[in-house]
C-alpha positions in Angstrom: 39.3 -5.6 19.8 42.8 -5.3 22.1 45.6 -3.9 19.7 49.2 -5.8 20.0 52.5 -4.3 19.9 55.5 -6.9 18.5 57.6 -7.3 21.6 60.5 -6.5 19.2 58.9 -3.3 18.8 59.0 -0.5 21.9 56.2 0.9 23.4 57.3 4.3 23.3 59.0 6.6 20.9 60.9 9.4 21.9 60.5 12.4 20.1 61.6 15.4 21.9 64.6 16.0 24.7 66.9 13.5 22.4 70.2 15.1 23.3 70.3 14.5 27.4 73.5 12.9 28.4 73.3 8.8 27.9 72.8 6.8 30.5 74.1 3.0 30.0 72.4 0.1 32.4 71.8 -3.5 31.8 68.2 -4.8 31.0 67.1 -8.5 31.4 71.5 -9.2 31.2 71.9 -7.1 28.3 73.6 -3.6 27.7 71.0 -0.9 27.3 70.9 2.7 27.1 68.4 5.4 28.3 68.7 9.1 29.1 69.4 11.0 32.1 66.1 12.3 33.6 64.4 9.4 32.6 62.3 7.3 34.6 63.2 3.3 34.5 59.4 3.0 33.0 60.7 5.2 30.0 64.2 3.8 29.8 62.1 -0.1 29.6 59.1 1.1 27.1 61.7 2.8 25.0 63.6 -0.2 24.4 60.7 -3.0 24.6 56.7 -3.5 24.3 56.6 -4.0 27.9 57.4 -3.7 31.2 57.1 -7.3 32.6 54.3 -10.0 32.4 51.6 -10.1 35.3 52.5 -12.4 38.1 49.3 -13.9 37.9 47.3 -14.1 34.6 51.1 -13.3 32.5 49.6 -11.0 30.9 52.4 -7.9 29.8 52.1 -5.1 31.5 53.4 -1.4 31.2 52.6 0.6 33.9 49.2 1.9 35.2 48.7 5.0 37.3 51.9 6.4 36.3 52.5 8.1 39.6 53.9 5.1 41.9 50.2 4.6 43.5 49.2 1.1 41.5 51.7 -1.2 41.9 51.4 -2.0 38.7 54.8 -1.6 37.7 57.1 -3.5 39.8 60.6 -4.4 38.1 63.5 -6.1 40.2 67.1 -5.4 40.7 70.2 -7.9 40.1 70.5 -7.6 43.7 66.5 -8.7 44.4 65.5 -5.0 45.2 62.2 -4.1 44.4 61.6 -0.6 43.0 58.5 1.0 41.1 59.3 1.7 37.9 57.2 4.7 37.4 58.9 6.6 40.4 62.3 5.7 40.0 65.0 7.2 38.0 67.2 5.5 35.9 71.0 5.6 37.4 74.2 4.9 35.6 75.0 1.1 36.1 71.6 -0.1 37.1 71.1 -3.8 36.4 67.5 -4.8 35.8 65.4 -7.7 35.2 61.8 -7.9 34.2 61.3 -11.8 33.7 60.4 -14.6 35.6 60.2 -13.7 39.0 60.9 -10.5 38.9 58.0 -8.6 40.5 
């Protein structure tokens, strides 16, 4: 039987490394926060259940190989740039969606 995180619920806790400098960037339109040295996977499953919904069966999804080989992991830019989430770091300012559309 699948187990089911509440999508208000992330899908990661941090628990180590908690003092690295803040690094603010907008998720889905809204403020967010991760930490520098974080990848955008982390900064996402820190703040949510998932990473986006499969563009196919909409199924959530949250990463796979971890290492930027799957494709698994897709997210989308403001400005329509694709990047991998898994392989990407999180930069000050970056605007993000993970909806609709987005991979």
């Amino acid at each position: 039987m699948a187990t089911t995180t509440s999508p208000a619920l992330p899908l990661l806790r941090r628990v180590a490394e908690t003092t690295r400098k803040a690094v603010p960037f907008v998720l889905d339109g809204q403020p967010a926060s991760a930490l520098e040295g974080d990848t955008v996977l982390t900064a996402i499953l820190t703040l949510q259940a998932r990473l986006r919904h499969n563009e196919f069966s909409q199924e959530p999804r949250a990463g796979f190989c971890m290492m930027g080989a799957c494709q698994d992991c897709w997210v989308q830019t403001d400005s329509g740039e694709r990047l991998r989430a898994c392989a990407t770091f999180i930069a000050p300012g970056m605007a993000l969606r993970t909806g609709e559309g987005a991979a």
